[in-house]
Short mmCIF file of the C-alpha atoms (twelve columns), coordinates in Angstrom:
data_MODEL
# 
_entry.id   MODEL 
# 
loop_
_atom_site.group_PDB 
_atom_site.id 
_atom_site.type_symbol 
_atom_site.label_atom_id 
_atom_site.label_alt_id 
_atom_site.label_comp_id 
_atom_site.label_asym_id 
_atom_site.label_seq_id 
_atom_site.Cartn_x 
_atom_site.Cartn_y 
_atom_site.Cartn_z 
_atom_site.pdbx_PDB_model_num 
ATOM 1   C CA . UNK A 1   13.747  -1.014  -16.965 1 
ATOM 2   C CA . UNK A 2   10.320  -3.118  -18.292 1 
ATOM 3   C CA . UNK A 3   7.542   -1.406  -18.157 1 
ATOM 4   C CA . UNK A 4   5.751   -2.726  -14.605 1 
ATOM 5   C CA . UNK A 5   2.188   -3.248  -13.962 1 
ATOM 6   C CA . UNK A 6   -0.151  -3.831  -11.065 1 
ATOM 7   C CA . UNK A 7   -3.196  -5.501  -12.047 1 
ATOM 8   C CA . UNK A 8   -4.472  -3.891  -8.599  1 
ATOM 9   C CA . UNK A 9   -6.809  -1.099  -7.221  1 
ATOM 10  C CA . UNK A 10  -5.753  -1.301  -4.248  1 
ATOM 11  C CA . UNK A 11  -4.498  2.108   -2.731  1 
ATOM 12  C CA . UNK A 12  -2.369  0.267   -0.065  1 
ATOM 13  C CA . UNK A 13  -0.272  -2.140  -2.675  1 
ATOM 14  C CA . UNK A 14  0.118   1.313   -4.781  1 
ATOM 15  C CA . UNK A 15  1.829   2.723   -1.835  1 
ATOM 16  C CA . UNK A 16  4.068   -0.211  -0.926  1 
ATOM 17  C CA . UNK A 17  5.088   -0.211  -5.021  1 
ATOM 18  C CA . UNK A 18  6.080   3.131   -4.245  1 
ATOM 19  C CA . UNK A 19  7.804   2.707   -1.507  1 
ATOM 20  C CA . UNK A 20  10.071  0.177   -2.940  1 
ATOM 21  C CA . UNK A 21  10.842  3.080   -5.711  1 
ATOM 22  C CA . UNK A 22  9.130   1.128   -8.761  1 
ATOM 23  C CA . UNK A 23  7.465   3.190   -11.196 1 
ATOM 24  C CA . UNK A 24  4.617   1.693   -12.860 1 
ATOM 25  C CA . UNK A 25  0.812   1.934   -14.050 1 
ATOM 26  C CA . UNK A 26  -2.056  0.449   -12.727 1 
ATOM 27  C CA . UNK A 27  -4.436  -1.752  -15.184 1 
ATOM 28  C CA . UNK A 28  -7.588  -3.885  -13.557 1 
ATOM 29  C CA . UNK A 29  -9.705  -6.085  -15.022 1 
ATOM 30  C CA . UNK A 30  -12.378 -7.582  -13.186 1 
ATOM 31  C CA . UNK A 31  -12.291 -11.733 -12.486 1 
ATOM 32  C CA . UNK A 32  -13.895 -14.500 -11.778 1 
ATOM 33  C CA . UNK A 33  -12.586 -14.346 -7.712  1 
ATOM 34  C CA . UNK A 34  -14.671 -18.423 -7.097  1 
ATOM 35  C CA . UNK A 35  -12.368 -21.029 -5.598  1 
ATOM 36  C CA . UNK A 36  -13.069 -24.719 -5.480  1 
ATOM 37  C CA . UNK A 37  -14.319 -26.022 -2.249  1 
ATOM 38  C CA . UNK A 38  -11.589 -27.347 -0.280  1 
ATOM 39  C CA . UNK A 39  -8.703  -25.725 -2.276  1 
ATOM 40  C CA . UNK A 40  -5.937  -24.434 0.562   1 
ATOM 41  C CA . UNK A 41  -5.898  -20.678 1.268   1 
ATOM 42  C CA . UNK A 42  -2.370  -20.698 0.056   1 
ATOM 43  C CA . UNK A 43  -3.309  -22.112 -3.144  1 
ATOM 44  C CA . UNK A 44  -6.500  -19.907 -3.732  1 
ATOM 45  C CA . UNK A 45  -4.531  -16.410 -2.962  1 
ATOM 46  C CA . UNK A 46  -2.061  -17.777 -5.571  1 
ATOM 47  C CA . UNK A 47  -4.212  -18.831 -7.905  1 
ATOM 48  C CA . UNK A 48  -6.295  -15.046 -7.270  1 
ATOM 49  C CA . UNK A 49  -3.488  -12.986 -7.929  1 
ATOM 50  C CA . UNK A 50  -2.915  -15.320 -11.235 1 
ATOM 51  C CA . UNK A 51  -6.406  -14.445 -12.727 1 
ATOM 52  C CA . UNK A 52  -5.938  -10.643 -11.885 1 
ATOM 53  C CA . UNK A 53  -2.564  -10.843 -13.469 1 
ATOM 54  C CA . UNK A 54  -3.375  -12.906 -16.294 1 
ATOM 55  C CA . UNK A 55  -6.899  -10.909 -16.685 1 
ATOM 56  C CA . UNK A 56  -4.309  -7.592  -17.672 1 
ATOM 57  C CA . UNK A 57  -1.691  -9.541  -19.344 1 
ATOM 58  C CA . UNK A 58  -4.054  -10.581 -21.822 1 
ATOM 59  C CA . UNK A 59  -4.602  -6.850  -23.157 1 
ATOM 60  C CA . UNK A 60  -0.731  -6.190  -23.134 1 
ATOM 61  C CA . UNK A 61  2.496   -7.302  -25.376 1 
ATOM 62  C CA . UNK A 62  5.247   -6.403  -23.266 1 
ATOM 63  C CA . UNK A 63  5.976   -5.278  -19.432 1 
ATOM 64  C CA . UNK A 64  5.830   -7.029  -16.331 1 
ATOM 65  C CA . UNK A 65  2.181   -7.677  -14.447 1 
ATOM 66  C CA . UNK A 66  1.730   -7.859  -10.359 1 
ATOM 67  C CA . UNK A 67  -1.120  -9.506  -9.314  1 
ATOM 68  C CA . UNK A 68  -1.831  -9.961  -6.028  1 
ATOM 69  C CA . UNK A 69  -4.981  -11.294 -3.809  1 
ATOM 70  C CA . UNK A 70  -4.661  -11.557 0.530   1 
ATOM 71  C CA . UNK A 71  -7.010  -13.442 2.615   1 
ATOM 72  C CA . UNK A 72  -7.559  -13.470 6.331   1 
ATOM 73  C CA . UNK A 73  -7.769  -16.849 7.731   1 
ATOM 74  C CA . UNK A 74  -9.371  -17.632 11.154  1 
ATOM 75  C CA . UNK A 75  -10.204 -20.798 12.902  1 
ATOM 76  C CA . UNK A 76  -9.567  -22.225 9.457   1 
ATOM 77  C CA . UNK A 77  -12.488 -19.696 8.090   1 
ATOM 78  C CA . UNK A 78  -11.229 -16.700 5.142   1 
ATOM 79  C CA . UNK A 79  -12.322 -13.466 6.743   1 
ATOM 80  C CA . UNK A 80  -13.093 -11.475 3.609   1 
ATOM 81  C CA . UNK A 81  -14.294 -7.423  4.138   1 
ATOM 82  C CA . UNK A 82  -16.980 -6.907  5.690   1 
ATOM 83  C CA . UNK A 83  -20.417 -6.243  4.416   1 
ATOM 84  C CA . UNK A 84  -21.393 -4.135  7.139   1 
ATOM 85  C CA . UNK A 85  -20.387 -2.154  10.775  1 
ATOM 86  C CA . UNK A 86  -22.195 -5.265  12.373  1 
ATOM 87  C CA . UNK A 87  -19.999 -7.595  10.349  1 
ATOM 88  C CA . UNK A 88  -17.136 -5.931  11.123  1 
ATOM 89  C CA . UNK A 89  -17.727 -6.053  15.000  1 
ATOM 90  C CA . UNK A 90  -18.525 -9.683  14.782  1 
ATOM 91  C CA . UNK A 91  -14.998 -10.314 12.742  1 
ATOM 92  C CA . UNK A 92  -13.053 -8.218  15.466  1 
ATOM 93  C CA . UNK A 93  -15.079 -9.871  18.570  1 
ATOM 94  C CA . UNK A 94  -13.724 -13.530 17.266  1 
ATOM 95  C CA . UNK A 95  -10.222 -12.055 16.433  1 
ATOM 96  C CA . UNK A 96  -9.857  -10.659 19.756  1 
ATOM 97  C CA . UNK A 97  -7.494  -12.526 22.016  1 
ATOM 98  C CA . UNK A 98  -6.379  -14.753 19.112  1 
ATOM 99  C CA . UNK A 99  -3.704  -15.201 16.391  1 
ATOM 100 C CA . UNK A 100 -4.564  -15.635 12.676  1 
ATOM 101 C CA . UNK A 101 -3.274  -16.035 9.315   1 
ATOM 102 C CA . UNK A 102 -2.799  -13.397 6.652   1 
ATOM 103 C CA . UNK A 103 -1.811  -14.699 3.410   1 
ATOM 104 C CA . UNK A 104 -1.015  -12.636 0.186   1 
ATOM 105 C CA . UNK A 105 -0.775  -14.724 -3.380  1 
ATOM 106 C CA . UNK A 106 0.928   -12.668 -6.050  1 
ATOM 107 C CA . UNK A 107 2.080   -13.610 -9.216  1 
ATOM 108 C CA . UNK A 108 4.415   -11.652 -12.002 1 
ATOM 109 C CA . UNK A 109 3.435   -12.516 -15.440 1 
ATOM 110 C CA . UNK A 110 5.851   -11.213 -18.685 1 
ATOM 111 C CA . UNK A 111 3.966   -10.146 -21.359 1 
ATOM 112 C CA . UNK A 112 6.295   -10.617 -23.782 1 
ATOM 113 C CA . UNK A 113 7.615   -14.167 -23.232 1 
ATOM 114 C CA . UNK A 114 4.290   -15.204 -21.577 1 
ATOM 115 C CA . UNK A 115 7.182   -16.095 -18.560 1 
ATOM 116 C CA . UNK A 116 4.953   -16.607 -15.287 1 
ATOM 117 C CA . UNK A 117 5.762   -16.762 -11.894 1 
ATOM 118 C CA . UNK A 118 3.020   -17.628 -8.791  1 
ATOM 119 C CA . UNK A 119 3.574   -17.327 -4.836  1 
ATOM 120 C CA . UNK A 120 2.012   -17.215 -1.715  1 
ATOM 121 C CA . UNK A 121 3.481   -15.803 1.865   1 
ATOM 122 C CA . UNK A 122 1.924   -15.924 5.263   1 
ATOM 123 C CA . UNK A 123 2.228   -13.812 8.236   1 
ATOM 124 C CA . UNK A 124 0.822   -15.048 12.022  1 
ATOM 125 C CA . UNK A 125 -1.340  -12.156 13.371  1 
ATOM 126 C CA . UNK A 126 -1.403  -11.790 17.213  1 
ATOM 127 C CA . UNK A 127 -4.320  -9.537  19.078  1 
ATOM 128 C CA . UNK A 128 -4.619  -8.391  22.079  1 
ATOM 129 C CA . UNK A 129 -7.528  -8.739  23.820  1 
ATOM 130 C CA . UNK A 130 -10.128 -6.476  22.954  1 
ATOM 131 C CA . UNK A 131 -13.285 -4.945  25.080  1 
ATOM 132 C CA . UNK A 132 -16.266 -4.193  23.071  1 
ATOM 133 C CA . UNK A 133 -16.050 -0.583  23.247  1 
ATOM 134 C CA . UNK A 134 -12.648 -0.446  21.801  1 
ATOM 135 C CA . UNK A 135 -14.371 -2.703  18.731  1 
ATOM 136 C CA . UNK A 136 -17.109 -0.542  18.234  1 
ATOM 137 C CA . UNK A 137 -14.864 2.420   18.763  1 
ATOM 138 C CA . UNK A 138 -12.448 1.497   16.013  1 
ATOM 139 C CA . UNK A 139 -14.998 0.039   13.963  1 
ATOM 140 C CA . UNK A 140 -16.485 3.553   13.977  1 
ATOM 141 C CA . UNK A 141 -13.901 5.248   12.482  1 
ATOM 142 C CA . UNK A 142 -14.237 3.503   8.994   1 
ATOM 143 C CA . UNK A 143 -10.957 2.143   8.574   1 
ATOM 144 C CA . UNK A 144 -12.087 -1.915  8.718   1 
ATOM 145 C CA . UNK A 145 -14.641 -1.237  6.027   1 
ATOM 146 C CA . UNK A 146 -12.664 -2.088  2.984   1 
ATOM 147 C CA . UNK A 147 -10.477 -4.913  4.748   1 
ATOM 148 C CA . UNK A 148 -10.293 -8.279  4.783   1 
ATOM 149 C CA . UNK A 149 -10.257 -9.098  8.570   1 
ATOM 150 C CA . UNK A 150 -11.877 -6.016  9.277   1 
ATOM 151 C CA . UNK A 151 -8.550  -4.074  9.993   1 
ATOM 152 C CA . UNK A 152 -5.608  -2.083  8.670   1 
ATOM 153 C CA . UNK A 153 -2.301  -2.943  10.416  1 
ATOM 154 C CA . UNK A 154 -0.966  0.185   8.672   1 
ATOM 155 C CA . UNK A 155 -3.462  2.539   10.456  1 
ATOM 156 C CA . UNK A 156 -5.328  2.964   13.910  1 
ATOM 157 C CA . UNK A 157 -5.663  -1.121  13.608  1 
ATOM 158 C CA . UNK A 158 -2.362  -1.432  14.608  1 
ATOM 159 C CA . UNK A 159 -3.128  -0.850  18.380  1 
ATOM 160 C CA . UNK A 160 -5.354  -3.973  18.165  1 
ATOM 161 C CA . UNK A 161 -2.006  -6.063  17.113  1 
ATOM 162 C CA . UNK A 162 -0.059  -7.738  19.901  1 
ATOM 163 C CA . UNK A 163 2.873   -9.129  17.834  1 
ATOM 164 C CA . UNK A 164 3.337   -11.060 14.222  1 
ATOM 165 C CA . UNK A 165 5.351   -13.523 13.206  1 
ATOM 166 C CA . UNK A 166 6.576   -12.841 9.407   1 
ATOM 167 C CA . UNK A 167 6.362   -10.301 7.589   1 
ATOM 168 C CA . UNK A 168 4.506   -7.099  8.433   1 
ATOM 169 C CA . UNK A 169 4.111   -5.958  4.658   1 
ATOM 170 C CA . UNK A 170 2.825   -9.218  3.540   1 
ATOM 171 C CA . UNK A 171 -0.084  -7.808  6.553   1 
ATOM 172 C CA . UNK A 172 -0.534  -4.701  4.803   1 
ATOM 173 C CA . UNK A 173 -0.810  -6.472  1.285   1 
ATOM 174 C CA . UNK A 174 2.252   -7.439  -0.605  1 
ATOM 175 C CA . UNK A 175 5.214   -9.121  0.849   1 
ATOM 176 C CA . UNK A 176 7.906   -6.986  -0.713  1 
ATOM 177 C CA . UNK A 177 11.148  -8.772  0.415   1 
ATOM 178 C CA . UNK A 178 9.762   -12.016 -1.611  1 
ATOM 179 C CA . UNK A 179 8.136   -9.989  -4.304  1 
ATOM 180 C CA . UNK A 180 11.733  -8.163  -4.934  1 
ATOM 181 C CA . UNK A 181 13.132  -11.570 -5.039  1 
ATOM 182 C CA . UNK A 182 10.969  -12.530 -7.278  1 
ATOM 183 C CA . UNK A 183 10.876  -9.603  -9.726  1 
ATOM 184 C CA . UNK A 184 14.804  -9.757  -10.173 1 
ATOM 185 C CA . UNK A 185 13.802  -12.958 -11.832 1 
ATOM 186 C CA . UNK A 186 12.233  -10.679 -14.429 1 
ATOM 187 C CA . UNK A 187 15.100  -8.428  -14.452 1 
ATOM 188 C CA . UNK A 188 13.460  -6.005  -12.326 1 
ATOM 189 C CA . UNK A 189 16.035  -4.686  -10.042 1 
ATOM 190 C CA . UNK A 190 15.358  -2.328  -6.872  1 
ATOM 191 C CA . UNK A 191 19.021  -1.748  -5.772  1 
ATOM 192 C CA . UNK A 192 21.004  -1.207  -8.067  1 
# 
């Protein structure tokens, strides 16, 4: 199999890598993360994960690069992490009761060949509706800190989720059915 690579940090897409039984090494390299005004969330989580990937391809002459970027999209607004508990409350408050978008970009760049590939999926996000001490309750155990949206599906933040539509992985950060799809385009085969 090609060497793999995810031009990520993040702890979450590690585990979901995993899960799908793909070894591989993590390589970041930091990027510019501005989008023009008025570009489509779809189109700037694609164009995201490109940069990241590219950013690590450049270093490399063979293997296969994930990049990957997810956005939170409210009322037409990108929810990005918070910057602070008060942030976080404010995110959850306007989420309560409401559906939203999450929508992960990743792209799979070969080394080698320079071969490139760039997607986007999105998942509808349902909540129930929430009273302010289960916010501030939730938002006190840490877990929204380092997410955009202010919450982890894949924790304690699912109990704030009344239903999605899509699918749940692309929530926690990759959308692995597509992304599977997509790397047996690079020969990179799960089930074999």
């Amino acid at each position: 199999m090609k060497k793999l690579i995810l031009a990520s940090g993040s702890p979450r897409r590690q585990e979901l890598l995993k899960q799908m039984g793909l070894c591989f090494e993590v390589m970041v390299n930091p990027v510019d993360e501005t989008v023009l005004p008025g570009m489509p969330p779809t189109e700037a989580v694609a164009e995201l994960a490109y940069r990241k990937a590219m950013a690590v391809a450049a270093r490399l002459n063979e293997g296969i690069v994930i990049g990957a970027d997810t956005v939170v999209v409210h009322c037409g607004d990108i929810l990005g992490k918070p910057s602070g508990i008060a942030d976080a409350i404010n995110t959850l408050k306007s989420l309560s009761g409401t559906d939203h978008l999450v929508i992960t970009g990743f792209s799979i760049v070969d080394c080698a060949t320079g071969r490139l590939s760039k997607a986007s999926e999105t998942t509808r996000v349902f909540f129930r509706r929430l009273s302010d001490v289960q916010i501030e309750a939730y938002v006190r155990t840490g877990e929204p800190m380092d997410k955009a949206g202010s919450y982890g599906i894949q924790g304690l933040g699912a109990v704030l989720v009344k239903k999605i539509e899509g699918c749940y992985f692309n929530v926690v950060g990759l959308p692995l059915s597509s992304l599977a799809a997509q790397l047996r385009q690079f020969g990179v085969e799960m089930l074999k």
